[in-house]
Backbone as a printed PyTorch tensor [residue, N CA C, xyz], in Angstrom:
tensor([[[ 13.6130, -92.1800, -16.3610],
         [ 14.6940, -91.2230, -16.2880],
         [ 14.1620, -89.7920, -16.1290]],

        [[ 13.2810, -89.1070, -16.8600],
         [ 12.2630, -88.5010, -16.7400],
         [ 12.1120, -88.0610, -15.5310]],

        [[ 11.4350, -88.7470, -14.8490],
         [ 10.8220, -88.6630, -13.3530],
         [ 11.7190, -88.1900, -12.3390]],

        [[ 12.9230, -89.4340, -12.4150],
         [ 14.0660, -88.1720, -12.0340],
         [ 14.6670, -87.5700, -12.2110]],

        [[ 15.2340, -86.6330, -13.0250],
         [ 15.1680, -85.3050, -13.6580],
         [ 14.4140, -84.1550, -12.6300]],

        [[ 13.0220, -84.4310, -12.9220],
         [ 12.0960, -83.9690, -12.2420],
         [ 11.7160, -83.8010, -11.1640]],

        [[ 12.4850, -84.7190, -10.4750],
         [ 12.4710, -85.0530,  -8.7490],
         [ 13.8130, -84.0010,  -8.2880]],

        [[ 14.9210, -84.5560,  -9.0160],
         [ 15.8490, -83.8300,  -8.3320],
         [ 15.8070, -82.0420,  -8.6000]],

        [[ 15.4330, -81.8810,  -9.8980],
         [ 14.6820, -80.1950,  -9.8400],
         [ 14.3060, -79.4140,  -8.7270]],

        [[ 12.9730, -80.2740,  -8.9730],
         [ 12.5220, -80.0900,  -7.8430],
         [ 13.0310, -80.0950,  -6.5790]],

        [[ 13.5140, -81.0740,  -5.8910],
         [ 14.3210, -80.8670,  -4.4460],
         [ 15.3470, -79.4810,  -4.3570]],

        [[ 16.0920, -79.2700,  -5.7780],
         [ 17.2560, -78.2780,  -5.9600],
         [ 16.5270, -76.9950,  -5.3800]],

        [[ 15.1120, -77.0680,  -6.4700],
         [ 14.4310, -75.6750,  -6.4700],
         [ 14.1680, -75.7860,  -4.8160]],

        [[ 13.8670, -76.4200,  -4.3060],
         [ 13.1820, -76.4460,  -2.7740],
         [ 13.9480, -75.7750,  -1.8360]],

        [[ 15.0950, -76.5350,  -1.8360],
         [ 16.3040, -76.3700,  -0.8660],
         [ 17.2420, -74.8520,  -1.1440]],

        [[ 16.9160, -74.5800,  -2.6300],
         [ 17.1630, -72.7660,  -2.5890],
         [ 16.4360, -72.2680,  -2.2060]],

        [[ 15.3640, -72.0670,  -2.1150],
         [ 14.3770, -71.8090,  -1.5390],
         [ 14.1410, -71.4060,  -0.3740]],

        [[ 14.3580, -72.6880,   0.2890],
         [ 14.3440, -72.5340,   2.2610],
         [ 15.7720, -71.7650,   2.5390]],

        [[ 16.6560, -72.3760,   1.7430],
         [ 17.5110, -71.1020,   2.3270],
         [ 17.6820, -70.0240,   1.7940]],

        [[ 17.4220, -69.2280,   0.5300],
         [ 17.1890, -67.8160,   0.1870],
         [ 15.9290, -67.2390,   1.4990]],

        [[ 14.8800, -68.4110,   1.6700],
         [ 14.3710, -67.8790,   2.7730],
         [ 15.2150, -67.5880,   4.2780]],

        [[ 15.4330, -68.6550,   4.7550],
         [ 16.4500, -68.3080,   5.9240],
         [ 17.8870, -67.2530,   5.7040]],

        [[ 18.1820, -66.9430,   4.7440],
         [ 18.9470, -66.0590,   4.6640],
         [ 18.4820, -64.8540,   4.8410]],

        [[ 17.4670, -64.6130,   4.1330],
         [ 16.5540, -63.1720,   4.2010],
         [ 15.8450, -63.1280,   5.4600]],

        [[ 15.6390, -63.7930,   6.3530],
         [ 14.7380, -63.8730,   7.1480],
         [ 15.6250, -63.0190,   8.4170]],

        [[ 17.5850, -63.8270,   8.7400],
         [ 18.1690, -63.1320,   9.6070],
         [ 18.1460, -61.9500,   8.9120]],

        [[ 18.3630, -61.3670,   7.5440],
         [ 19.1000, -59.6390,   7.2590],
         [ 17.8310, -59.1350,   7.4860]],

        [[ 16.4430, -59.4110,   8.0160],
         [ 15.0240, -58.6430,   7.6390],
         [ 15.2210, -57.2740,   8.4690]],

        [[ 15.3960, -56.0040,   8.2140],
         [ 16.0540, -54.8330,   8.5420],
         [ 14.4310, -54.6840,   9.9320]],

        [[ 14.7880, -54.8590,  10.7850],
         [ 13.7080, -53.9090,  11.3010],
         [ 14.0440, -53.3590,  13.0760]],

        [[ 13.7800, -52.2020,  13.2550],
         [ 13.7320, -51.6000,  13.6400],
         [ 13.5570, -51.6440,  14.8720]],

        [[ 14.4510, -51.7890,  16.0280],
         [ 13.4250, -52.7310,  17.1920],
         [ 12.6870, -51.2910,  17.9970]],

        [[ 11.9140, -51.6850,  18.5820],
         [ 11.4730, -50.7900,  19.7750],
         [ 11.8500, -50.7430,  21.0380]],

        [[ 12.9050, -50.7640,  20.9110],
         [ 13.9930, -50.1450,  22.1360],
         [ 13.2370, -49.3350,  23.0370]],

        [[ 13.2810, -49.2540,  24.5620],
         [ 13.0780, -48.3410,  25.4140],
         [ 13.5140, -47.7010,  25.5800]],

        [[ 15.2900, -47.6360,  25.4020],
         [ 16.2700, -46.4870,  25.9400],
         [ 16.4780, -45.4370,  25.0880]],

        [[ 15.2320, -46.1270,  23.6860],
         [ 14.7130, -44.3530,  22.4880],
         [ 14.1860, -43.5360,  22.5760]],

        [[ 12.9620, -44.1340,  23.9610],
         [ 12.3270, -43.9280,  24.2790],
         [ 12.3670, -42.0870,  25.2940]],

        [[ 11.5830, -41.2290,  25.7920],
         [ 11.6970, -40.3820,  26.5710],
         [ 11.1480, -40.8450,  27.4400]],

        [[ 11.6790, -41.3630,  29.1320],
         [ 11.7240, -41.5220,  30.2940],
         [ 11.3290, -40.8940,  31.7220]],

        [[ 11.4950, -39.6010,  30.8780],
         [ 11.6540, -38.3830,  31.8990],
         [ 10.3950, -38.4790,  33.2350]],

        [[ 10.6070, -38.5420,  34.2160],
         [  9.2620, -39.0750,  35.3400],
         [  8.6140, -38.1210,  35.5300]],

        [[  9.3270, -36.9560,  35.6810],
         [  8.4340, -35.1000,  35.8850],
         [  8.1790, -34.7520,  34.9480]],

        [[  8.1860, -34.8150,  33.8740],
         [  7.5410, -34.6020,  31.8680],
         [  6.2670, -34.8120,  31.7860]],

        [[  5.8120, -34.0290,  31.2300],
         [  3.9800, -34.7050,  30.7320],
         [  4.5380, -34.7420,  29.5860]],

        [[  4.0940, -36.4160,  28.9750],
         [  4.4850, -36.4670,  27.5920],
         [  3.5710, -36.5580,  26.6980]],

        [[  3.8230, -35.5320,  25.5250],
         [  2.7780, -35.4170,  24.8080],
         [  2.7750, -36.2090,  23.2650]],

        [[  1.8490, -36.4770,  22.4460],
         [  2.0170, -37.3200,  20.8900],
         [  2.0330, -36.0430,  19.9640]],

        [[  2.5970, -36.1440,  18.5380],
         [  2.6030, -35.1750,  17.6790],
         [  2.2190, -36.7440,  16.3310]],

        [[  1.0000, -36.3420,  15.7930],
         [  0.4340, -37.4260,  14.6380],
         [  1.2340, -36.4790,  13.0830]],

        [[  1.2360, -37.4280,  12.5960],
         [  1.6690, -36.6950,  11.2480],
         [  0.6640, -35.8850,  10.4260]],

        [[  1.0950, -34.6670,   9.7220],
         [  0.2940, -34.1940,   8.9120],
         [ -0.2470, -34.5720,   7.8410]],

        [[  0.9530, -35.2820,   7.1490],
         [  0.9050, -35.8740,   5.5170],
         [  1.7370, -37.2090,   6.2330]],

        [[  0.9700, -38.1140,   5.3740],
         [  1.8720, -39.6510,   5.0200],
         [  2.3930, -40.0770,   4.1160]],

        [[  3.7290, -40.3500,   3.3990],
         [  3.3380, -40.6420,   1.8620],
         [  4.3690, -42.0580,   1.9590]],

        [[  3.2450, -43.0700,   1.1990],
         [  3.4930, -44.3990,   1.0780],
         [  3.8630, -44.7590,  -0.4700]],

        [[  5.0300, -44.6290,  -1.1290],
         [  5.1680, -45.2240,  -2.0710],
         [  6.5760, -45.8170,  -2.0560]],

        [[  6.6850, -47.4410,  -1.2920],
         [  8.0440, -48.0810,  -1.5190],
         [  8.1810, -48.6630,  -2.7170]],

        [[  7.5050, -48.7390,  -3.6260],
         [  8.0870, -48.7320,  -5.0710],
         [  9.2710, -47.8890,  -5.5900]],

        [[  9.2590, -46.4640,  -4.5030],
         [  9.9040, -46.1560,  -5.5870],
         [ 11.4500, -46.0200,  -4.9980]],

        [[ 11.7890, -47.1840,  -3.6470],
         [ 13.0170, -47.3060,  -3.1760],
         [ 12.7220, -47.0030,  -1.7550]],

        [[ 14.1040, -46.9200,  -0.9050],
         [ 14.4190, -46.6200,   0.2530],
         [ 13.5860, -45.2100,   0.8270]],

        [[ 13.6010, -45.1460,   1.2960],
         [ 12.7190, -43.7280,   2.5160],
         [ 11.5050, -42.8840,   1.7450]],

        [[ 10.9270, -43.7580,   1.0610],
         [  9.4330, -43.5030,   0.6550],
         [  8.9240, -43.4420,   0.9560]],

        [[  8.3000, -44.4050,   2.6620],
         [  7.5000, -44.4650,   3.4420],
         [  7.5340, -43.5300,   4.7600]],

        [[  7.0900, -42.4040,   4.9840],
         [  7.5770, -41.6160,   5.7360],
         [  6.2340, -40.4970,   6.6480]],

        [[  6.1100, -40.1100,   7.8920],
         [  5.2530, -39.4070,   7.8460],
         [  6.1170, -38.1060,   8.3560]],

        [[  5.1390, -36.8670,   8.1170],
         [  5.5970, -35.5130,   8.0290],
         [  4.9390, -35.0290,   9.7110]],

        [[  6.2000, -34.6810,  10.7420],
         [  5.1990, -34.4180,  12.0280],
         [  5.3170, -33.0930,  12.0990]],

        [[  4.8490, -32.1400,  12.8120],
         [  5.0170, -30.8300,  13.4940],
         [  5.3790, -30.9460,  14.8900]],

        [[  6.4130, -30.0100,  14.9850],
         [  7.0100, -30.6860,  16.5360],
         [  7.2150, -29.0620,  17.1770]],

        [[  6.7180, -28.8620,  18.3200],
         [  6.8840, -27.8370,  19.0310],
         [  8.8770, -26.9920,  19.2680]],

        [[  8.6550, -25.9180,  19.0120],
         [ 10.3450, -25.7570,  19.1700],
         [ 10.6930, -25.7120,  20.7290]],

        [[ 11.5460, -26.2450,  21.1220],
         [ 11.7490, -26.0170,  22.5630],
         [ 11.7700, -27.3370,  22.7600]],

        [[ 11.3740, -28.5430,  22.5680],
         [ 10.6750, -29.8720,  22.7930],
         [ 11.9570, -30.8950,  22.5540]],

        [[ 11.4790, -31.7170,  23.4030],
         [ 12.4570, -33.2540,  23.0670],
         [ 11.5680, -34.0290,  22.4990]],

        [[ 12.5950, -34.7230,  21.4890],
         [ 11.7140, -35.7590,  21.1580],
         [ 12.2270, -36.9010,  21.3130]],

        [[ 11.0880, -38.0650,  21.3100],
         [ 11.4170, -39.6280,  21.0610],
         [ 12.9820, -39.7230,  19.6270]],

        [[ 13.9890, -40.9170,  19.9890],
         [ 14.3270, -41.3930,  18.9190],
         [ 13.7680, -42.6270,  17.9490]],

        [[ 12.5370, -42.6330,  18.0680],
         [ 11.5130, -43.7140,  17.5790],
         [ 10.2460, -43.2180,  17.2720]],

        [[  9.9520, -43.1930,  15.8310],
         [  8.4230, -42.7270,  15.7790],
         [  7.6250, -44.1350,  15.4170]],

        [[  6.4860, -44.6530,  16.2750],
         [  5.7930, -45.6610,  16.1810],
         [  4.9450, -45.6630,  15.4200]],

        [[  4.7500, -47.0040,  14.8470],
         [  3.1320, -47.3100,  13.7240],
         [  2.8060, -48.4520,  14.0290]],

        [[  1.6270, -48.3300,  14.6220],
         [  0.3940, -49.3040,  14.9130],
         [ -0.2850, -49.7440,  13.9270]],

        [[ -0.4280, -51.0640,  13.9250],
         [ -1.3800, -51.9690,  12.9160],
         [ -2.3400, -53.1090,  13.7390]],

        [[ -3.4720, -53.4600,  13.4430],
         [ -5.4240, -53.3970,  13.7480],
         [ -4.5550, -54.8230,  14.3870]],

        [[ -3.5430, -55.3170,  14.6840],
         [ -3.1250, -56.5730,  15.9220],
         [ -2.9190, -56.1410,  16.9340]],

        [[ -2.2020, -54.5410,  17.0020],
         [ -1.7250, -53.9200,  17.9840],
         [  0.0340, -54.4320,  18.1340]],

        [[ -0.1300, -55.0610,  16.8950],
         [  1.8030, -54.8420,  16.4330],
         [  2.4670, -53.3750,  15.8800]],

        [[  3.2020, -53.5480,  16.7170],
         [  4.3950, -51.8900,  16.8080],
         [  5.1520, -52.2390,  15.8770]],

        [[  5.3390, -51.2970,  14.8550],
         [  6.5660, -51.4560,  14.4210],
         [  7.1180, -49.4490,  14.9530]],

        [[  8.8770, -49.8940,  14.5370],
         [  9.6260, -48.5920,  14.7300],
         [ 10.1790, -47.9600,  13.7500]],

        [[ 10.1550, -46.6060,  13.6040],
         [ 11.2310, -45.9500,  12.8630],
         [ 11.9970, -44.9450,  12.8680]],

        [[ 12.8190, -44.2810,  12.5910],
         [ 13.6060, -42.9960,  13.0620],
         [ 13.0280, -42.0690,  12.4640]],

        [[ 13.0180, -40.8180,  13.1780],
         [ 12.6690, -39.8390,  12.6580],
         [ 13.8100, -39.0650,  12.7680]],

        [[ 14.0040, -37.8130,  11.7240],
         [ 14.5170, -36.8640,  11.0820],
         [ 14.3930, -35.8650,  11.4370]],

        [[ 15.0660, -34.5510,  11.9200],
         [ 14.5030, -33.5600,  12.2460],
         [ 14.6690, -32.1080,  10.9300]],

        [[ 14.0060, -31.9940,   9.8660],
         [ 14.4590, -31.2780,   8.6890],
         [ 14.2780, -29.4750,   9.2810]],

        [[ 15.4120, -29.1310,   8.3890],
         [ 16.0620, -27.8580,   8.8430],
         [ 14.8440, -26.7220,   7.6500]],

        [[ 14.5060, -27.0010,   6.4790],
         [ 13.3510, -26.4470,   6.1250],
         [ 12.0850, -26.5810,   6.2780]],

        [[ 11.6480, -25.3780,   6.8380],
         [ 10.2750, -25.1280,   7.0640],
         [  8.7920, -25.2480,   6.8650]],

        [[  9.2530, -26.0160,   5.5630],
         [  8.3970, -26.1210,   4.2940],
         [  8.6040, -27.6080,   3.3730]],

        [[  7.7820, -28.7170,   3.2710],
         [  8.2620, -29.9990,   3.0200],
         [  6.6280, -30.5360,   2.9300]],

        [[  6.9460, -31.0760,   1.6890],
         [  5.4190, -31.6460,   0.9910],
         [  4.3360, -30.5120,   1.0960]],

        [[  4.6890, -29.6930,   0.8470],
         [  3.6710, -28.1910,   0.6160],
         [  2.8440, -28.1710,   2.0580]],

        [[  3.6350, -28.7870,   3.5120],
         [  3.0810, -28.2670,   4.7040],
         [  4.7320, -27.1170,   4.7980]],

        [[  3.6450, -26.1540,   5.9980],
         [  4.4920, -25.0350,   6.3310],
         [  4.0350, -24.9320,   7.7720]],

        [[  5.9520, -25.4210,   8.2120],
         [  5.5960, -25.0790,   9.7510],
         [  4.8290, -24.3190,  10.2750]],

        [[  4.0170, -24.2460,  11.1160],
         [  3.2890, -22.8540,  12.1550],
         [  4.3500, -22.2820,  12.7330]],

        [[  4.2330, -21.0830,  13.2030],
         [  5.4880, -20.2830,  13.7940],
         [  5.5190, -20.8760,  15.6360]],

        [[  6.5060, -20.9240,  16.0580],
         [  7.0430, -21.5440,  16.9700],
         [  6.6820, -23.3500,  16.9070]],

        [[  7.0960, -24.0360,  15.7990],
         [  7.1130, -25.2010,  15.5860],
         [  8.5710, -25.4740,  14.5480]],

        [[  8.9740, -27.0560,  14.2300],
         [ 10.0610, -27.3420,  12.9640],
         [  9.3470, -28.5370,  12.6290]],

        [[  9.6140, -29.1720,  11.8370],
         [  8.7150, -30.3390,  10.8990],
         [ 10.1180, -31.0070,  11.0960]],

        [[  9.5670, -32.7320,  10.9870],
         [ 10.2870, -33.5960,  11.2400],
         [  9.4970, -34.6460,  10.7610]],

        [[ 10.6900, -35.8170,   9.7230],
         [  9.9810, -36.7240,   8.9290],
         [ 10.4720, -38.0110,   9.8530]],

        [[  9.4500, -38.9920,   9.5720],
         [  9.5050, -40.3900,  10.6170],
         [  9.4960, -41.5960,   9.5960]],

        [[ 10.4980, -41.8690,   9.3990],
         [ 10.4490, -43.4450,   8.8130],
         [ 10.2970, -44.1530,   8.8810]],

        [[  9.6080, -45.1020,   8.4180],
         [  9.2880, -47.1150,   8.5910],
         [  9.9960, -46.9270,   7.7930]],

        [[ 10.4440, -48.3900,   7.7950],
         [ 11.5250, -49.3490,   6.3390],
         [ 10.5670, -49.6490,   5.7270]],

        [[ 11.3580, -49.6710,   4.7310],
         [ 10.8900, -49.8820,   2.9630],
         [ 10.2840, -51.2780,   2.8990]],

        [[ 11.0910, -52.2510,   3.6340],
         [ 10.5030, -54.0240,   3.6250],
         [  9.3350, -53.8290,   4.7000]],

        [[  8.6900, -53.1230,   5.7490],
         [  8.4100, -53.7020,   6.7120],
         [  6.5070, -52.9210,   5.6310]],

        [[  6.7610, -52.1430,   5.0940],
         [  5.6680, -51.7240,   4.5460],
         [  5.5700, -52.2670,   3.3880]],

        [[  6.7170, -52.7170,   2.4010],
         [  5.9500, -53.5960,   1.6150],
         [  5.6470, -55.0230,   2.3070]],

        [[  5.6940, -55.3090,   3.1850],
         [  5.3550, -56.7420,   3.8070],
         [  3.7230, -56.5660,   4.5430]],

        [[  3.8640, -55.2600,   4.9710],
         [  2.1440, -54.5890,   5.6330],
         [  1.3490, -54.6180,   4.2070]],

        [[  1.7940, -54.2570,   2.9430],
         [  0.8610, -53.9830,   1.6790],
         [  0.8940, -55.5000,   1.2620]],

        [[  1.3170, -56.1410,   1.0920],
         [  1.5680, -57.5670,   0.8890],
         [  0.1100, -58.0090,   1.4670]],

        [[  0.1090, -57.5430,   3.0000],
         [ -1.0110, -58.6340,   3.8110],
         [ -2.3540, -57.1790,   3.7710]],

        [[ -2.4260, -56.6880,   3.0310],
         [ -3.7250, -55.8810,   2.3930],
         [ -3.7750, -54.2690,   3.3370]],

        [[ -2.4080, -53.9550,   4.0800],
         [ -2.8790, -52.9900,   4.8760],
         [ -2.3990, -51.5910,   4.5590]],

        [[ -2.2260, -51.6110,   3.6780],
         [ -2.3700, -50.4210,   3.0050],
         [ -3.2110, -48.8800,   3.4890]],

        [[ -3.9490, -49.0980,   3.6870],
         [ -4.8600, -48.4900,   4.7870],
         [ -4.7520, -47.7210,   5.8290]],

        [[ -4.1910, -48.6850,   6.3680],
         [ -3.5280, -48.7940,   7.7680],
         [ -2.0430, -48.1460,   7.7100]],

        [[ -1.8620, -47.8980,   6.8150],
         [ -0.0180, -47.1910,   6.5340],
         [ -0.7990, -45.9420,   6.6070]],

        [[ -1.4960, -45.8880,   5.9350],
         [ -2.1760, -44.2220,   5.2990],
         [ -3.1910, -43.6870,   6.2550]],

        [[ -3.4010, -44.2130,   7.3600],
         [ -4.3230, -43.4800,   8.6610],
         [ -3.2930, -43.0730,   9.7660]],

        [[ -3.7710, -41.4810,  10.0880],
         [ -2.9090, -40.9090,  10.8740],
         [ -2.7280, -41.3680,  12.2030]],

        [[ -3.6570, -41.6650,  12.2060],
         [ -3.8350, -42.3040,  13.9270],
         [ -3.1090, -43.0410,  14.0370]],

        [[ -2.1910, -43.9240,  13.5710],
         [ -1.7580, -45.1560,  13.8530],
         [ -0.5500, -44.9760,  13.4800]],

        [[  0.4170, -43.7000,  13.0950],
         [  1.5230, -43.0120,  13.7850],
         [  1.4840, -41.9590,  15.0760]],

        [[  2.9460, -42.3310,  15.1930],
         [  2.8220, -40.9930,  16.8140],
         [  4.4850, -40.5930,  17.1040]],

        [[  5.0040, -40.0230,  16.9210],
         [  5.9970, -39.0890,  17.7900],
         [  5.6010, -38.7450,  19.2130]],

        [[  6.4800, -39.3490,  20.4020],
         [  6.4590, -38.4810,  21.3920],
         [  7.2640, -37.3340,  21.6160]],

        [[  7.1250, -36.7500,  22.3550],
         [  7.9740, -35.4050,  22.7850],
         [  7.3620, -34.7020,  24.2630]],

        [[  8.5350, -34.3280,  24.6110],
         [  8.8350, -33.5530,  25.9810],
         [  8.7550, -32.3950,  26.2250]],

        [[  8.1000, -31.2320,  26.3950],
         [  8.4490, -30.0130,  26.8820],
         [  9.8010, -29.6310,  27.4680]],

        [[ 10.6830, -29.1560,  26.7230],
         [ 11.9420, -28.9390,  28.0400],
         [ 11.9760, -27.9360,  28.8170]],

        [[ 11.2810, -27.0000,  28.3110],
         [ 11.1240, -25.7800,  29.3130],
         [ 10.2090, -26.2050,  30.8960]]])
């Protein structure tokens, strides 16, 4: 009697399981990399803006993970700031364009505005999960594009 007890547990626990997994798996929030976020423009030289500061702490909730760019005034930008990881998997996130000058003790340069770029909160704890931590926190492997409009 025992044994099954134990059997059917078990199967119960299983079968919540696969589907708490398949449930979470369609809501997994991420970000696609759309082209039409993209800047297109064919006569543009398009240039990258890397972040100054990165700061990675999704412990402590939603838009933790974020980098800080400097963006030329006058300029278009991407609606997608990209982060590269050592597969050469993209992930996407939106960036922000903040109206103060001054954010994580950087201070715009004069004729520039600062603008913060988000990854999701799951897609970086799922990168720290598989040890890349690292790799969140190296500048190189964010980028903002942007356009000259003048």
């Amino acid at each position: 009697m025992r044994s099954r007890r134990f059997i059917y547990i078990l199967f119960v626990l299983s079968l919540v399981g696969v589907m708490a997994f398949a449930f979470s798996w369609k809501r997994w929030p991420r970000a696609s990399c759309y082209p039409s976020a993209f800047i297109s423009e064919t006569n543009a030289e398009k240039y990258y803006a890397y972040p100054e500061k990165i700061v990675v702490k999704p412990w402590r909730g939603q838009h933790h993970v974020y980098g800080v760019f400097m963006v030329p005034k006058g300029s278009k930008s991407d609606r997608l700031v990209t982060f590269t990881v050592s597969e050469n998997k993209t992930y996407c996130g939106r960036p922000i364009k903040i109206s103060d000058p001054s954010v994580e003790n950087i201070d715009a340069k004069p004729g520039y505005y600062l603008m913060k770029g988000y990854i999701n909160t799951r897609v970086a704890l799922f990168l720290i999960a598989q040890g890349k931590i690292d790799e969140l926190k190296q500048p190189s492997n964010w980028k903002l594009g942007y356009v000259d409009k003048s």
